[in-house]
N, CA, C and O of each residue as an XYZ file, in Angstrom:
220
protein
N      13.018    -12.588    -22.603
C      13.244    -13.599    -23.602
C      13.768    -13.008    -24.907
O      14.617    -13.584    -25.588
N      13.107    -11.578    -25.292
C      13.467    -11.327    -26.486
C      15.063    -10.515    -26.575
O      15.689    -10.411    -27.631
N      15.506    -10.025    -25.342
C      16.681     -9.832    -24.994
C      17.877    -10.574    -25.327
O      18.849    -10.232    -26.000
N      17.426    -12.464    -24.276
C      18.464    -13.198    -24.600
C      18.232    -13.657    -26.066
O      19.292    -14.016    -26.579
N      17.403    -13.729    -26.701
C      17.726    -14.145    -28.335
C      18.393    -13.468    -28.897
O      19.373    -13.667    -29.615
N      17.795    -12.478    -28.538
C      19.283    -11.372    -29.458
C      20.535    -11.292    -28.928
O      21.451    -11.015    -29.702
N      20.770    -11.473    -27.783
C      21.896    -10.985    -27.188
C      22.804    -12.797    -26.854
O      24.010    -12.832    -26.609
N      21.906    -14.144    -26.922
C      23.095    -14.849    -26.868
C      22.594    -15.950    -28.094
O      23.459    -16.628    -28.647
N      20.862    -16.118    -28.565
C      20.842    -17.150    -29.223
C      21.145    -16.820    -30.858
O      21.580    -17.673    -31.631
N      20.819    -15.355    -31.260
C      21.163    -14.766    -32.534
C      22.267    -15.096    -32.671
O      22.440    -16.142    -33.296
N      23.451    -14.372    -32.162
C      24.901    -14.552    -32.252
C      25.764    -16.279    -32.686
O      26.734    -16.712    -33.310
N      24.703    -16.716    -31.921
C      25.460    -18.305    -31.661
C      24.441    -19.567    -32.664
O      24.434    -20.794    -32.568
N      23.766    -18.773    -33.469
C      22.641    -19.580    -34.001
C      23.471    -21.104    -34.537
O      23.216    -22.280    -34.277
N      24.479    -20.513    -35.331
C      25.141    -21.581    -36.401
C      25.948    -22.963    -35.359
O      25.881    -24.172    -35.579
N      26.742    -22.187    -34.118
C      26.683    -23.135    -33.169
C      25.816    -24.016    -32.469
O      25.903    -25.209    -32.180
N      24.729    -22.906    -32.213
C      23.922    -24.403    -31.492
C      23.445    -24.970    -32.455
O      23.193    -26.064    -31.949
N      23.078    -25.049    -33.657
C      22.190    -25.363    -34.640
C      22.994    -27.128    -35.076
O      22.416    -28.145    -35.462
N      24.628    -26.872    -34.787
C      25.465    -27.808    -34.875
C      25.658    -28.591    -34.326
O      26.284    -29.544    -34.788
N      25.144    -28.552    -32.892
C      25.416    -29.540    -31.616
C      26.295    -28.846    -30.774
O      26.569    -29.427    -29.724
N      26.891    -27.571    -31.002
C      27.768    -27.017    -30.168
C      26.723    -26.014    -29.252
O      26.627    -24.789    -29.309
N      26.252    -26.624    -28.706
C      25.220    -25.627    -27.858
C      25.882    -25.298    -26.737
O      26.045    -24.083    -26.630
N      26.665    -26.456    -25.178
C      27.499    -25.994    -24.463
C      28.562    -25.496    -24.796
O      29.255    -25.058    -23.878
N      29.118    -25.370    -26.308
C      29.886    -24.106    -26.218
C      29.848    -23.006    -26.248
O      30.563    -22.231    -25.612
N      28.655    -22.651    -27.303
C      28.059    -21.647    -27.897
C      27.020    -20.814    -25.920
O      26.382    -19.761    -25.895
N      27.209    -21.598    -24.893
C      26.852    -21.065    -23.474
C      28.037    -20.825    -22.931
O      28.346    -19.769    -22.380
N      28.780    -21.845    -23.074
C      30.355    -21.497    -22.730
C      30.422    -19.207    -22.919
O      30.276    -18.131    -22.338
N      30.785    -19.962    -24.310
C      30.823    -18.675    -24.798
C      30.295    -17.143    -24.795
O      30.590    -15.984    -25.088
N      29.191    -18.079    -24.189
C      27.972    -16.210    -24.127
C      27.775    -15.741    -22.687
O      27.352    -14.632    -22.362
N      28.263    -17.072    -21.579
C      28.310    -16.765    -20.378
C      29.108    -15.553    -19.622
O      28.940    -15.410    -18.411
N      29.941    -14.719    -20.318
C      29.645    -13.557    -19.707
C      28.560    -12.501    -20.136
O      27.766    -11.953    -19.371
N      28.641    -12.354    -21.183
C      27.297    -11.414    -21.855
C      25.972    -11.788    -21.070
O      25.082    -10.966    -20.853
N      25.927    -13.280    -20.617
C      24.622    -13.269    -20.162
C      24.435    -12.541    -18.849
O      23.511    -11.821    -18.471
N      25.774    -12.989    -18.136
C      25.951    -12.228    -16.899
C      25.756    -10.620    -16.802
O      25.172    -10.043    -15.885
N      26.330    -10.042    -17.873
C      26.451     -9.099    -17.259
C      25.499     -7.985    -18.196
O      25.404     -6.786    -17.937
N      24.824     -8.692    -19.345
C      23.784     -7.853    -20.078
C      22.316     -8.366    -19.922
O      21.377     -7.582    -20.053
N      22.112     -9.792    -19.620
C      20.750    -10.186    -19.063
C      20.468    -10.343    -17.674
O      19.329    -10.206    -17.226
N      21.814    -10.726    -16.727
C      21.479    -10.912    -15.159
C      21.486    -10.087    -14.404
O      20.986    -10.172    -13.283
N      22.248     -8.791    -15.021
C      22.909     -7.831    -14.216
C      21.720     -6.770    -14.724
O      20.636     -7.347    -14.812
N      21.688     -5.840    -14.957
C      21.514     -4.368    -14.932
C      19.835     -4.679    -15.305
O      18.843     -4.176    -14.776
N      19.892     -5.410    -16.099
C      18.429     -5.688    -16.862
C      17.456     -6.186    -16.159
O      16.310     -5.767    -15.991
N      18.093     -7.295    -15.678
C      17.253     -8.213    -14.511
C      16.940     -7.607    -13.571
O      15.746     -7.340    -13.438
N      17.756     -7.235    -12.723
C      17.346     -5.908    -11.865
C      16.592     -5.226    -11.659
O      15.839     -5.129    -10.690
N      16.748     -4.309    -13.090
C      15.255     -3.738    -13.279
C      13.928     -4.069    -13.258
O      13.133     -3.552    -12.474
N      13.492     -5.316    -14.478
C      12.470     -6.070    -14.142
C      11.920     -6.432    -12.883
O      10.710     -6.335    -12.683
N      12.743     -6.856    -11.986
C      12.878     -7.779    -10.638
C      11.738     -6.143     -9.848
O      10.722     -6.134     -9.153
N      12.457     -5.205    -10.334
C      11.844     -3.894     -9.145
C      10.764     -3.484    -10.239
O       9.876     -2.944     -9.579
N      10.426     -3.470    -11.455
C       9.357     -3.234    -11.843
C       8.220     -4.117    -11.257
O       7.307     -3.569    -10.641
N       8.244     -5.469    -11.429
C       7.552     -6.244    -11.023
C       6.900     -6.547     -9.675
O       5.789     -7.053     -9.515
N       8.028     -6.041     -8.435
C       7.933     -5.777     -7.038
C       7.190     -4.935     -7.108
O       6.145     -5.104     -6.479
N       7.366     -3.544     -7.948
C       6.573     -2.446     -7.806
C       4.958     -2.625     -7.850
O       4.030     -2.448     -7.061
N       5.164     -3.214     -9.624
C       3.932     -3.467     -9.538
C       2.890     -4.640     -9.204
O       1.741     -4.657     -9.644
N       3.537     -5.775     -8.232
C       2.470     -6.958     -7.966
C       2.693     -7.518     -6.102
O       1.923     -8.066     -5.313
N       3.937     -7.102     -6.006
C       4.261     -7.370     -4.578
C       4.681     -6.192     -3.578
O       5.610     -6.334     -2.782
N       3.963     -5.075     -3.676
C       4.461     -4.042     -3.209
C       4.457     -4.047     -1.323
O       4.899     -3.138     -0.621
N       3.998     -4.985     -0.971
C       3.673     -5.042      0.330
C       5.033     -5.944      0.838
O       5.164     -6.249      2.024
């Protein structure tokens, strides 16, 4: 969570704050892809396997 605030809701505050919120997603939809879904998520996903579903 504290990732995507910084990384798409910081950036875009003044947009969504305006009503431009599907743009201001428009807009961040690659960053989200490829700095919160990709490499990051990932990780979590196998920390979490590691530590609660290891079976």
């Amino acid at each position: 969570m504290i990732r995507f605030n910084q990384l798409i809701t910081l950036p875009l505050v003044d947009m969504i704050e305006h009503g431009r919120a599907d743009q201001a997603w428009r807009d961040s939809a690659p960053t989200f892809h490829s700095k919160t879904l990709g490499p990051h998520f990932e990780n979590r996903a196998r920390e979490w396997t590691r530590a609660f579903a290891p079976a």
